[in-house]
C-alpha positions, -999 to +999 in steps of 0.1 A: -206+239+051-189+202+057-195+208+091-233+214+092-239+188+064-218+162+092-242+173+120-271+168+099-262+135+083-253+125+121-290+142+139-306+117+107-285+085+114-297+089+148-333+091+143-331+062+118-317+042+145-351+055+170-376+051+142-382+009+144-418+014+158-439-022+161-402-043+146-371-055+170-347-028+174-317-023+153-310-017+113-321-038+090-315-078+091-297-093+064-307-132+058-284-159+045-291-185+032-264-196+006-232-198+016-201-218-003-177-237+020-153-209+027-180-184+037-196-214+061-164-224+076-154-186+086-186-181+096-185-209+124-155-201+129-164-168+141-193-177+159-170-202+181-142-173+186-118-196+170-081-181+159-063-200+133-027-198+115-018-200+081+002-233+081+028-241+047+037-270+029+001-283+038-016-313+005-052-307+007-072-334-005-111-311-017-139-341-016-167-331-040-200-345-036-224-349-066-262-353-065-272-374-092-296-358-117-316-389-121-332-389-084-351-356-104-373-377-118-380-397-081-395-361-075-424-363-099-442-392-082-430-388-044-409-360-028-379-375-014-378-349+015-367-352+048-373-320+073-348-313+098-348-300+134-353-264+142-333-240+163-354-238+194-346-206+215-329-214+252-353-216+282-347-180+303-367-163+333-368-132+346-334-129+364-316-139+332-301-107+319-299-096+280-262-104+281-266-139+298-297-146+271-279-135+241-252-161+247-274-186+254-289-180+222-252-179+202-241-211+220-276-233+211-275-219+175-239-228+173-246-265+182-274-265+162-256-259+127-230-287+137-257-313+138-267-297+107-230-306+094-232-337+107-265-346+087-246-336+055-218-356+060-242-386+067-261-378+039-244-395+009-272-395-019-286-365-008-278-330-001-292-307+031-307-279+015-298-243+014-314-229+050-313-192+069-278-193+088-282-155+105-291-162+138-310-125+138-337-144+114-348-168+142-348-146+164-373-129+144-394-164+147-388-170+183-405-138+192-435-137+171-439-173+185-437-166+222-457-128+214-489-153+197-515-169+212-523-185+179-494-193+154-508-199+115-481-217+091-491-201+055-480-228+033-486-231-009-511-254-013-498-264-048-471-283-027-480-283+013-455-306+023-427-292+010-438-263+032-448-279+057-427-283+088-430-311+117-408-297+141-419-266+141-457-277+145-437-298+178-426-263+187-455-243+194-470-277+208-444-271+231-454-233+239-490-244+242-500-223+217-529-231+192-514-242+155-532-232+119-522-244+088-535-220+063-534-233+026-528-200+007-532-200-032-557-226-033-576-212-064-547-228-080-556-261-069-590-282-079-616-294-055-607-334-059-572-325-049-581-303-024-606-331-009-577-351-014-552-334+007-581-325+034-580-365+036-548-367+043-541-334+070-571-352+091-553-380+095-523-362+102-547-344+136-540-314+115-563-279+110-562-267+081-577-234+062-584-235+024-578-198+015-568-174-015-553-145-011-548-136-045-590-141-050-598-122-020-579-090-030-593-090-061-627-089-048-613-061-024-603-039-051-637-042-068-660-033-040-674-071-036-679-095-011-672-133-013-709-152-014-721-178+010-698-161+038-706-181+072-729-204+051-732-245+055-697-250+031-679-223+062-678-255+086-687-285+069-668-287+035-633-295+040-624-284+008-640-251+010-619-216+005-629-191+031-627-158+028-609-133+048-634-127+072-639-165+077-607-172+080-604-147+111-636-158+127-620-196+127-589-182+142-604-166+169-627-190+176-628-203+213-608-176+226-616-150+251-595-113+254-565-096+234-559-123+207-524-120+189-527-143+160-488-147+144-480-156+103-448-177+100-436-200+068-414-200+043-404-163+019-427-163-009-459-181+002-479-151+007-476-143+043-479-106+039-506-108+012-526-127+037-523-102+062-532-076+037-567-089+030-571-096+063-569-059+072-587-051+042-559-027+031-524-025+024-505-030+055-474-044+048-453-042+022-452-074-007-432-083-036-423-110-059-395-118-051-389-137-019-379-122+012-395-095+009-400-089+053-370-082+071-386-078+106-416-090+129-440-066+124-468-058+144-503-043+134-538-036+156-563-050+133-589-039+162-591-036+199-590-073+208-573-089+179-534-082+167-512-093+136-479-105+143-460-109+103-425-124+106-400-127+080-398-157+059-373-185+069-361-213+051-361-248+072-333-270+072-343-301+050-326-329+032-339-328-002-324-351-038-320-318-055-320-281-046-336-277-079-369-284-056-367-252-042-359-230-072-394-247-084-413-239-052-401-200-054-383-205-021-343-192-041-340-157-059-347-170-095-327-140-112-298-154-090-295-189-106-265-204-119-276-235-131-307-231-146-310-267-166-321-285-136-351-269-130-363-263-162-358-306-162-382-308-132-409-286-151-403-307-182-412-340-163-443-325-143-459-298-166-481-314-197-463-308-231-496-286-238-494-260-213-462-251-224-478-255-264-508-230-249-485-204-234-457-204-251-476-207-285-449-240-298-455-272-313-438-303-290-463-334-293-452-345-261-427-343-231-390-332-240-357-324-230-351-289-214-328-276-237-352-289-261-379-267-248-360-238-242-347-237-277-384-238-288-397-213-273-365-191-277-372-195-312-407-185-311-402-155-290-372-146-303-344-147-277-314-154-290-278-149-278-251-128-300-240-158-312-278-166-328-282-189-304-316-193-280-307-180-253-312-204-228-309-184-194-334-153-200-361-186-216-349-208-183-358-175-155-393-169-177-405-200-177-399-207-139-409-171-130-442-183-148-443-217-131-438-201-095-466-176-103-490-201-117-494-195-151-476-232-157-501-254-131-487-287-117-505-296-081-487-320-059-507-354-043-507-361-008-485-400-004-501-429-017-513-413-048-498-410-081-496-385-111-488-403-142-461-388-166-463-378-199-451-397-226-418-388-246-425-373-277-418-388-310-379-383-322-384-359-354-363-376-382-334-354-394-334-335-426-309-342-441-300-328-477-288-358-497-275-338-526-250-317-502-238-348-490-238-364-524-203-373-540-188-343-562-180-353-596-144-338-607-147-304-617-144-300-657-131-265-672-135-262-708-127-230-728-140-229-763-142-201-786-177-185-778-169-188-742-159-210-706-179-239-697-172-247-659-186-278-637-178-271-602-180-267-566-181-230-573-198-206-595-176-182-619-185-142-626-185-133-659-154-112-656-140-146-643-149-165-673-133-136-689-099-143-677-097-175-682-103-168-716-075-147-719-054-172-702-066-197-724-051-181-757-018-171-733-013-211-732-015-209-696-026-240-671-063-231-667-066-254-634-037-230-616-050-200-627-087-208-613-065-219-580-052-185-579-077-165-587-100-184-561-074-173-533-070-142-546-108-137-539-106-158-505-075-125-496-097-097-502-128-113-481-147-129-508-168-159-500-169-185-526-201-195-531-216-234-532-233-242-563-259-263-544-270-235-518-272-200-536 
């Protein structure tokens, strides 16, 4: 009956809302990140309690700022990237109740995403990046943080400063907790630019763990073990890639009782497939898509040593062009509305033969986006109902392929350079001089064993037929092959060119 299927539905709603073993409490956290003006403004206006009245006869004056598509190309050789402040949680004790805590929490993120405003409204060449806006996310950090006794940043080592976030390594300074950066995917990277970077992180008083997550899997699903493990290369190459096992043992190192060891960064860097391997099995749950982890999740990897996974967030930063983070598989690629832009960024970065080795095309050098996408729409055949390429299906596959690392570009640390490809050579047009080429007159000439026609169009024989006839009628040949060419061009006939049948 309705009834028992109501009690049922109602027993199951409340188990659901029991059943959050090892997360926070409560259903599922939604993040934001993008938001357009109207969705921002009700939003703060919300969080602040404001009521407003719809006023008439108001002139509104909309300011649209533009980020010029040239400072793209400013991104090949040095990342114009700025990181912003962090929401830090609100100092509380003992006697400060969950009511009294929770408002301290809405009032501090409030302020913090007007200095946020503010930057953007400072920022005239610029833009502030998308960031998470739901304040449920950080809490998600600000627990794992204070739960940890050591806190690893998993960052892409393809670009690690993009990634990489200052305030937050102030933060857990701050909570006197011991800070790991951990350089995931670095089978992607070579050893002179791993060397490179190592340079660079020491002088920064950084540490920092070359590791793979991708590698050590694989070697988990085929029953091996990574060689040299706890050799010479585990603590005196600084470009070495540890394995899992190493990687814990350098965590732990130094450290005496329970050891909660906590994985923050942004969505997509492999946080949970880091974790994974650690275990040795599947713990939590991965995807490709960013954002996969909605809560802080706990696991008991043994009796003295805990995982703490938290959802990816996406720092505040101040970036030329948001195409940056479409590249660096932070943004929902199937979501994209302008797809051009990063496509241009792969263009400038990527050699011309990588794309000629994947995609199978012929460029001879670096070329427009819509250059490339129409060249390897071609080839694969994508094209639009129209017979066009289609652009946006060739646009999500190639960065889908970029993000995944099947299209390799490694960033330098500052201070060195990566030179750029050289434009390749303008293909001269083919043009088909005899289309273009003056038409004589046409002649018409009817003579006794038939018609003789010179033209921009090519007679049947039943028309050569009529304008015999005609002929002997006395009639004006040059109106009757006018009429009879409409008369064709009304029933749906297409009047052929001489030149291209």
């Amino acid at each position: 009956s309705n009834l028992g299927k109501s009690l049922i539905k109602n027993k199951n709603k409340q188990q659901q809302s029991k059943s959050y073993l090892h997360t926070t409490e409560g259903p599922k956290i939604q993040s934001v990140i993008d938001q357009n003006d109207i969705e921002e403004f009700m939003s703060l206006a919300q969080m602040s309690n404001r009521q407003f009245q719809a006023e008439r006869q108001m002139n509104l004056v909309s300011e649209t700022r533009l980020v010029s598509r040239s400072t793209i190309n400013t991104a090949v050789q040095g990342q114009t990237y700025t990181p912003l402040q962090l929401p830090k949680r609100p100092k509380w004790d003992s006697s400060t109740t969950a009511e009294q805590l929770q408002e301290l929490e809405h009032n501090s993120f409030l302020e913090w995403r007007r200095q946020i405003a503010e930057t953007e409204e400072n920022s005239l060449d610029k833009a502030v990046t998308p960031f998470e806006k739901n304040l449920d996310m950080w809490r998600q950090l600000w627990r794992v943080l204070e739960r940890s006794n050591v806190v690893c940043q998993i960052v892409d080592s393809r670009n690690p400063l993009f990634f990489r976030s200052p305030d937050l390594e102030q933060y857990i300074s701050e909570l006197g907790k011991k800070f790991v950066v951990v350089l995931n995917k670095a089978d992607l990277v070579d050893r002179d630019t791993r060397l490179k970077w190592a340079e660079y992180f020491a002088g920064e008083h950084l540490e920092v763990v070359w590791f793979s997550a991708t590698t050590e899997q694989e070697l988990i699903d085929e029953g091996l073990q990574k060689d040299s493990e706890f050799g010479e290369s585990f603590n005196s190459d600084p470009a070495y890639i540890h394995s899992s096992s190493e990687l814990l043992e350098k965590l732990s190192r130094d450290f005496e009782g329970h050891l909660t060891i906590g994985f923050v960064g942004y969505p997509n860097v492999g946080k949970s497939s880091v974790i994974n391997v650690i275990c040795g099995q599947k713990r939590v749950a991965v995807a490709a898509q960013p954002g996969k982890t909605k809560h802080l999740q706990s696991l008991e990897l043994s009796e003295k040593v805990s995982l703490c996974d938290c959802p990816g967030l996406v720092f505040p930063s101040v970036l030329s062009s948001r195409a940056e983070m479409v590249t660096c598989g932070v943004l929902p690629i199937d979501n994209l509305k302008d797809v051009i832009s990063p496509v241009e960024i792969l263009c400038l970065r990527v050699h011309s033969s990588e794309f000629e080795k994947l995609y199978g095309i012929q460029l001879g050098g670096r070329v427009e986006a819509r250059e490339l996408l129409g060249a390897i729409g071609t080839k694969r055949g994508y094209f639009t109902g129209r017979g066009l390429p289609n652009e946006n299906k060739v646009a999500r596959k190639i960065l889908k392929d970029y993000v995944k690392g099947k299209l390799l570009y490694c960033h330098l640390p500052p201070g060195h350079e990566t030179p750029i490809e050289e434009p390749a050579p303008e293909k001269p047009v083919d043009v088909d001089e005899e289309f273009f080429a003056v038409k004589a007159e046409p002649a018409l000439k009817v003579e006794s064993d038939g018609v003789t026609y010179e033209g921009g169009f090519k007679l049947t024989k039943q028309d050569k037929r009529e304008l015999k006839f005609a002929a002997r009628r006395g009639e004006d040949l040059n109106h009757k092959l006018k009429e009879m060419q409409k008369k064709k061009e009304g029933q749906g006939f297409n009047i052929r060119n001489r030149n291209h049948n």
